[in-house]
C-alpha positions in Angstrom: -8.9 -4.9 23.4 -12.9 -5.0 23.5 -12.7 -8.5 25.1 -10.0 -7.4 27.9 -12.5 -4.4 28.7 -15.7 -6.8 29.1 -13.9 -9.2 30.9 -12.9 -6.5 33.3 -16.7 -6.3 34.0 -18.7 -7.6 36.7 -20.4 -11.2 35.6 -24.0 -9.9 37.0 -26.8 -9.0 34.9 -28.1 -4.7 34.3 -31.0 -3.7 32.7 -30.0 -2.5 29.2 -29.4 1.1 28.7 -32.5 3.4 26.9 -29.5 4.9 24.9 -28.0 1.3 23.2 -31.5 0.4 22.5 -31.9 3.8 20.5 -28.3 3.6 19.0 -29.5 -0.3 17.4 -32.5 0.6 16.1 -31.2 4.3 14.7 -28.7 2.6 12.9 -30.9 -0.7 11.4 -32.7 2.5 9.5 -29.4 3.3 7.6 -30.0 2.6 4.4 -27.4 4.8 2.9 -24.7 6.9 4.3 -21.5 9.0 4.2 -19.3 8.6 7.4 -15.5 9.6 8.2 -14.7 7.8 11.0 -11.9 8.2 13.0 -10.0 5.1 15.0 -7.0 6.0 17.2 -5.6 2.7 19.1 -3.1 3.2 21.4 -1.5 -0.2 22.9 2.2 0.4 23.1 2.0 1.8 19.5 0.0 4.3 18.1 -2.5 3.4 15.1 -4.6 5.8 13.5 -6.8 4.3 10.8 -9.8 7.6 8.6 -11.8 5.7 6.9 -14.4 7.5 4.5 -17.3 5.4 3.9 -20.2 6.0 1.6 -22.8 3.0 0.9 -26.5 2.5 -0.5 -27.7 -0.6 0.5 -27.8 -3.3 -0.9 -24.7 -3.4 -3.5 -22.9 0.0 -3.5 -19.8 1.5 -1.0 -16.7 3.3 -1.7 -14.4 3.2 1.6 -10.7 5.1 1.4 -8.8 3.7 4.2 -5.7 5.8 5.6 -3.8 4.2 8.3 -1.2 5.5 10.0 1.3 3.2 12.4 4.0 3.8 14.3 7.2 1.8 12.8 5.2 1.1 9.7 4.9 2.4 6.4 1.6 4.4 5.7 -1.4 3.4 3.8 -4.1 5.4 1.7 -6.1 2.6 -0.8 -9.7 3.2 -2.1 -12.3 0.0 -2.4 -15.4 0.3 -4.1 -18.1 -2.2 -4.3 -20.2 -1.6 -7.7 -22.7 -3.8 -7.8 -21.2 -7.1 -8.7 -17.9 -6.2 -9.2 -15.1 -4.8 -6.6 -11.9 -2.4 -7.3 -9.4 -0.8 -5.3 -6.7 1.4 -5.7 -3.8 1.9 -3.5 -2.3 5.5 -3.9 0.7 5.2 -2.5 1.8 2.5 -4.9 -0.2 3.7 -7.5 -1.5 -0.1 -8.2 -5.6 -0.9 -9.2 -7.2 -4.2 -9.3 -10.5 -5.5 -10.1 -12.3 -8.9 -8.8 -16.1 -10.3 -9.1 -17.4 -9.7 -6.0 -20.4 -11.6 -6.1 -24.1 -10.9 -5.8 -25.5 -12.7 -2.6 -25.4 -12.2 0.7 -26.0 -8.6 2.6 -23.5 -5.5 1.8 -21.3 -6.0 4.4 -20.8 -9.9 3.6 -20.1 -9.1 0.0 -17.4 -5.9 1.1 -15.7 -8.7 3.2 -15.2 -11.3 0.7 -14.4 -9.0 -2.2 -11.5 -7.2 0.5 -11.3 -8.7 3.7 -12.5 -8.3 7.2 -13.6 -4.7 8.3 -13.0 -3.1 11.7 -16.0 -3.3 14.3 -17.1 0.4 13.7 -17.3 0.2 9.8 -19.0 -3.5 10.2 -21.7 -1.2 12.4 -22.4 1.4 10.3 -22.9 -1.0 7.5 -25.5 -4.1 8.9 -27.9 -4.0 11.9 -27.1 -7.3 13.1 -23.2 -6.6 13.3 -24.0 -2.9 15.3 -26.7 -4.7 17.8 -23.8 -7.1 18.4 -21.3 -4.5 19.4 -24.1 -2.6 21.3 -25.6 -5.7 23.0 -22.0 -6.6 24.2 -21.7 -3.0 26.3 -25.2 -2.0 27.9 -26.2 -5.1 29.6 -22.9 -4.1 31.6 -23.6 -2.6 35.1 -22.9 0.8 36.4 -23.4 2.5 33.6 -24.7 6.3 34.0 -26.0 8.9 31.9 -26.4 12.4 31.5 -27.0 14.5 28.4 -24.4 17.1 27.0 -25.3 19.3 24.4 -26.2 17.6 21.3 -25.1 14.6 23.1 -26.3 11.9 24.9 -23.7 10.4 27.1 -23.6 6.8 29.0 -20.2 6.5 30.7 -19.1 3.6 33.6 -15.7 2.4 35.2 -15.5 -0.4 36.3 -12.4 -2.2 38.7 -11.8 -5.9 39.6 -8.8 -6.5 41.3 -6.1 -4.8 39.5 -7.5 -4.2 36.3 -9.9 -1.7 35.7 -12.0 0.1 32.7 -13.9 3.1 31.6 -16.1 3.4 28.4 -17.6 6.8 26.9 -20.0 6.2 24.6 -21.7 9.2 23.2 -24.9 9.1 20.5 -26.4 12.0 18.7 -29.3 13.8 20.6 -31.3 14.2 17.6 -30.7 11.1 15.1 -29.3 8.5 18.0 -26.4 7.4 16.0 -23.0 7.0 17.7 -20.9 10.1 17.3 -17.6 8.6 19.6 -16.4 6.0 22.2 -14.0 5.9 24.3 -12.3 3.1 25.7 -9.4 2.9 28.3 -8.0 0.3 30.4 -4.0 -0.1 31.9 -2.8 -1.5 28.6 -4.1 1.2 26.3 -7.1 2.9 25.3 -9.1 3.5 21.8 -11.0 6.1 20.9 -13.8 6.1 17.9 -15.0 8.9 16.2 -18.2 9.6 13.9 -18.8 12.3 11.8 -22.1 12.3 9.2 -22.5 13.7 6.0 -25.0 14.4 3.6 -26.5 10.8 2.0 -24.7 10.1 -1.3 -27.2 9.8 -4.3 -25.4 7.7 -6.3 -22.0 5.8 -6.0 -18.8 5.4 -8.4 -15.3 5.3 -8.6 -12.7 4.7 -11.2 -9.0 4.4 -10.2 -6.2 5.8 -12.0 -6.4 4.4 -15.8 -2.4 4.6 -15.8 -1.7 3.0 -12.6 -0.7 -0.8 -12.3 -3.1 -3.6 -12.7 -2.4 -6.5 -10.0 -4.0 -9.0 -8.5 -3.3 -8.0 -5.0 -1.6 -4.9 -3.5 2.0 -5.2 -2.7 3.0 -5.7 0.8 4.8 -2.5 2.2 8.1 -2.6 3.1 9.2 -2.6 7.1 10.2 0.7 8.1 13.8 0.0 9.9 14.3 0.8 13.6 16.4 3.5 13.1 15.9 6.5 10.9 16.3 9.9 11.3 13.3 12.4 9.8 14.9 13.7 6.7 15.7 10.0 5.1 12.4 8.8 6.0 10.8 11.9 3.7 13.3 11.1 0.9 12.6 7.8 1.0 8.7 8.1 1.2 9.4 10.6 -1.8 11.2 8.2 -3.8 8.7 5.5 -3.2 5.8 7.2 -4.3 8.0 8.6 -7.3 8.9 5.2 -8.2 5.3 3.6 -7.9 3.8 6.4 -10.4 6.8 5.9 -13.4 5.0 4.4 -16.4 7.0 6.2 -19.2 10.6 6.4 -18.9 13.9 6.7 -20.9 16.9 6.3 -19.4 20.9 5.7 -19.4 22.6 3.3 -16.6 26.2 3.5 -16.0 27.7 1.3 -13.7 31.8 2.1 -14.3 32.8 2.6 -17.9 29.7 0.3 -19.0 26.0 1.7 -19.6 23.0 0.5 -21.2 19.7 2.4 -22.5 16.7 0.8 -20.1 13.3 2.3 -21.7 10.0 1.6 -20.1 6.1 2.5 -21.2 3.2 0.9 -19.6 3.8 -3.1 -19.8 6.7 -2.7 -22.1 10.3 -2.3 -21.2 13.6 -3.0 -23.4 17.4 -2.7 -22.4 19.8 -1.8 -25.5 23.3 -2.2 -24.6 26.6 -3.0 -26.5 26.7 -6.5 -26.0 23.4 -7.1 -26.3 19.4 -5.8 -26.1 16.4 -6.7 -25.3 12.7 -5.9 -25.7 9.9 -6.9 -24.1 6.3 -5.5 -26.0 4.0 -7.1 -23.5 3.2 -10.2 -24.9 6.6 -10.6 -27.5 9.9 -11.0 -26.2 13.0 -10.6 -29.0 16.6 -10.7 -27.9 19.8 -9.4 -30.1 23.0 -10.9 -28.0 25.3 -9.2 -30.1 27.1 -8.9 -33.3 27.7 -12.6 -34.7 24.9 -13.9 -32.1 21.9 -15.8 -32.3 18.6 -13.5 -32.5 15.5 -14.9 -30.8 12.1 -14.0 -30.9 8.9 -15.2 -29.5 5.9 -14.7 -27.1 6.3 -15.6 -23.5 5.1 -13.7 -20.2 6.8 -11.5 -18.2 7.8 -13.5 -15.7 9.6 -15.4 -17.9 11.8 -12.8 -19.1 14.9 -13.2 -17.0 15.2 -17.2 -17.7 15.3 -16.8 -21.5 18.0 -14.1 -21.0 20.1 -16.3 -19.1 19.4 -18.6 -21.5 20.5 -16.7 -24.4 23.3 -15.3 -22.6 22.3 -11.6 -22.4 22.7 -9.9 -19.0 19.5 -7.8 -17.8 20.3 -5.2 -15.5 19.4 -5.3 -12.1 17.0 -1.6 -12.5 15.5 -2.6 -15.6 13.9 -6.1 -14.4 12.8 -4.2 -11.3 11.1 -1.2 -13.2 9.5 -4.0 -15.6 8.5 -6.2 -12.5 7.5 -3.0 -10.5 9.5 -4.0 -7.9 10.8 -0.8 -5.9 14.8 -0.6 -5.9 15.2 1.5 -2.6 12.6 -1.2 -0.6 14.5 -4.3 -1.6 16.8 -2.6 0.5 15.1 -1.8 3.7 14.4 -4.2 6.5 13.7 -3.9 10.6 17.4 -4.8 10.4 19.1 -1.7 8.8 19.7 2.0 9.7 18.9 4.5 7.5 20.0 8.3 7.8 20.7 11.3 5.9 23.9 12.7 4.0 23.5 15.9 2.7 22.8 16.8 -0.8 25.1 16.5 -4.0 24.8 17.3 -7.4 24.7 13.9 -9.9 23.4 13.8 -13.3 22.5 17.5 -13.9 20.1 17.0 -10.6 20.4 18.1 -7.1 20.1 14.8 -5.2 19.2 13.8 -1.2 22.2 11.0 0.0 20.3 8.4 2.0 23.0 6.0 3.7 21.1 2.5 4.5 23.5 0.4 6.7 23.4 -3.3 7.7 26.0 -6.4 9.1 26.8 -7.4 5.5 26.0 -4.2 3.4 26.2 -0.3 3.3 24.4 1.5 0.3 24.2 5.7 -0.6 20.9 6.0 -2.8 20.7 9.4 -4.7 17.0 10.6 -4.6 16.1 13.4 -6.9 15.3 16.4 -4.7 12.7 18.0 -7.6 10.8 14.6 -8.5 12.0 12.2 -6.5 13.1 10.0 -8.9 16.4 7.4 -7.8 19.4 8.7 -9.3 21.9 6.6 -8.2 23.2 4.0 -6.0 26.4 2.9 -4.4 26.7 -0.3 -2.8 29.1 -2.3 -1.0 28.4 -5.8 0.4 31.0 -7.8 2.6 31.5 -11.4 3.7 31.2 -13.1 6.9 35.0 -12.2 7.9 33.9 -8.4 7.1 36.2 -8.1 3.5 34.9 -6.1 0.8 33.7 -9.1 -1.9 31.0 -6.8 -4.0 31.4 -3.1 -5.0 29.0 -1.1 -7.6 28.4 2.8 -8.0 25.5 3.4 -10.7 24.4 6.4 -11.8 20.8 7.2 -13.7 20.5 10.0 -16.2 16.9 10.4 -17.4 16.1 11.0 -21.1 12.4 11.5 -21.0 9.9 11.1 -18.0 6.3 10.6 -18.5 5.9 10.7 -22.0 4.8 7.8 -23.9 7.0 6.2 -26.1 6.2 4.9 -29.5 6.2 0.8 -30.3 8.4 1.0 -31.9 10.8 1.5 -29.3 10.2 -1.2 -28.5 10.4 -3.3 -32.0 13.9 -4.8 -32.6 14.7 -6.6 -35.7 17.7 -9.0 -36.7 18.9 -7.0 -39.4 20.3 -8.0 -42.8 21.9 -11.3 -43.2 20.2 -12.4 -39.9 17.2 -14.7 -39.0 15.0 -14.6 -35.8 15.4 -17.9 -34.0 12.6 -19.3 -31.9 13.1 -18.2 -28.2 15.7 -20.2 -26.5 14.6 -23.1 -23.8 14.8 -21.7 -20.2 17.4 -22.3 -17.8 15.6 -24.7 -15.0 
């Protein structure tokens, strides 16, 4: 959008403007700072991104980032450089990770290798050279004009070739010079910038969540579908966050006449069925297929888990690999493709439940969301063939034990029992 605005602008040189030159030189003196700043980009869709930035130069920030887009699932994650070392934390997943982050280069080249490239206004506030680049790009525009306004000093122009046209607001603190908003508007949107100062941090830290999951990168957010009304998209962002912060868990599937036990606590997860069980300790896998069956038991990684119980012919269910893998049930479902409304409210497993009905060409689901924590308590699915005919049908239903207490290892410790030997984990399935 910054490029379509200058090229809007006439190709003739103007003296630079008193204020920019103030602005560029008030902001090379930063050598620490707290800033909320406030982006509102309006280009057919809206995007709001609050950012709250502290820093001490050379090797210190802490930036949460909250964005806000229409059609899109929210964001709130944390990043914090410490020195040489970078973490983050994304709330609404309730995932952490931790990466070396280096220890050359000026502040803002280190934030943008350890997390990526920053917006224009956040690569101003933190390095001289990046603000006197934004600056130097807007004052030696002409017809600029300026007039002061409170605490404010304000440089405005408009400017109109042809059919296109733009107007820029910048406004800079009367007192300090730093840049306290811009506006920008043109006929295919606008953005607007906002600045707000606080009180210099002394010292910087941050330490997410000890219980929330370690990864190596955040998961990707799931596309919010086209159509959904405003009751199923709070369920559904309740059930998400509900799901991302379930570390400790016991509880009974049923799907029809069959259940199984699934039981989850940190890294480890088991499943203990009739016709066979499995437990998973975080680094030791052991596998009981059943009365007069082979019992294995070995180390292997997680992601090997589903292979060796194909392998030993014991079925995982479908909820128990995704609470192990952390993958969300109710977002595997949703896509730019299905429509989502709300049902009502029924009463399954002792629990007063939102119906969310998810719709698509080749499937219809109702997902029971807890109304009290959130938590999914069911889901009925149907999934049809190209001709339209019924060819997959399941109604499960979750009944929680226990919720966010840990549970002892040796839940998750299963032995072969007498007259028995532990066989060597089976060979994967390719």
């Amino acid at each position: 959008m910054l490029t379509a605005i200058l090229l809007c602008a006439s190709a003739s040189q103007a003296t630079p403007g008193a204020a920019f030159d103030e602005a560029i030189r008030a902001h090379a003196r930063l050598s620490s700072g707290r800033v909320r700043l406030t982006t509102v980009g309006d280009l057919g869709r809206r995007l709001e991104t609050r950012y709250d930035l502290s820093f001490i130069q050379p090797d210190r920030l802490k930036i949460r980032i909250e964005e806000r887009h229409a059609g899109k699932e929210p964001t709130d994650r944390t990043y914090a450089l410490l020195g040489g070392r970078a973490v983050g934390y994304d709330a609404i997943a309730h995932e952490r990770l931790s990466r070396p982050a280096g220890t050359g280069g000026s502040l803002l080249d280190r934030v943008e290798t350890a997390i990526g490239t920053l917006d224009e206004p956040v690569r101003a506030l933190l390095d001289a050279a990046a603000c006197s680049q934004l600056l130097e790009r807007f004052k030696t525009l002409q017809g600029w004009s300026r007039a002061t306004n409170g605490q404010r000093i304000v440089v405005k122009r408009f400017a109109k070739q042809g059919s296109e046209w733009s107007r820029s607001v910048w406004e800079f603190d009367s007192t300090s010079r730093l840049i306290r908003r811009v506006e920008m508007d043109q006929p295919r949107g606008s953005l607007v910038w906002r600045f707000d100062y606080d009180k210099k941090p002394a010292a910087i830290s941050f330490q997410p969540p000890r219980d929330a999951f370690g990864v190596k990168a955040f998961s990707d957010k799931p596309p919010l579908p086209a159509r959904m009304d405003a009751a199923s998209r709070e369920a559904l962002r309740k059930a998400r966050r509900a799901f991302s912060r379930l570390r400790h868990a016991r509880a009974i599937i049923r799907d029809g006449a069959a259940s199984a036990e699934v039981r989850l606590s940190g890294n480890r997860v088991a499943q203990i069925g009739p016709s066979g069980s499995w437990a998973y300790d975080g680094a030791n896998l052991a596998i009981d297929a059943g009365p007069g069956k082979p019992f294995y038991r070995g180390v292997c990684g997680l992601a090997a888990v589903p292979k060796l119980l194909e392998s030993a012919k014991v079925d995982m269910d479908a909820l128990a690999w995704q609470y192990a893998a952390r993958r969300d049930p109710i977002a595997q479902m949703l896509s730019s493709d299905v429509s989502v409304r709300s049902a009502g409210t029924v009463r399954l497993e002792g629990a007063t439940c939102s119906i969310i009905e998810i719709r698509s060409a080749d499937f219809h689901a109702s997902v029971f969301v807890r109304s009290g924590d959130g938590l999914l308590a069911g889901v009925h699915m149907r999934r049809f063939d190209a001709m339209g005919a019924e060819a997959f049908r399941t109604e499960r239903a979750i009944r929680y034990a226990s919720v966010g207490k840990p549970l002892p290892a040796s839940t998750f410790t299963l032995s072969p029992g007498p007259g028995r030997q532990a066989r060597p984990l089976p060979r994967k399935k390719p």
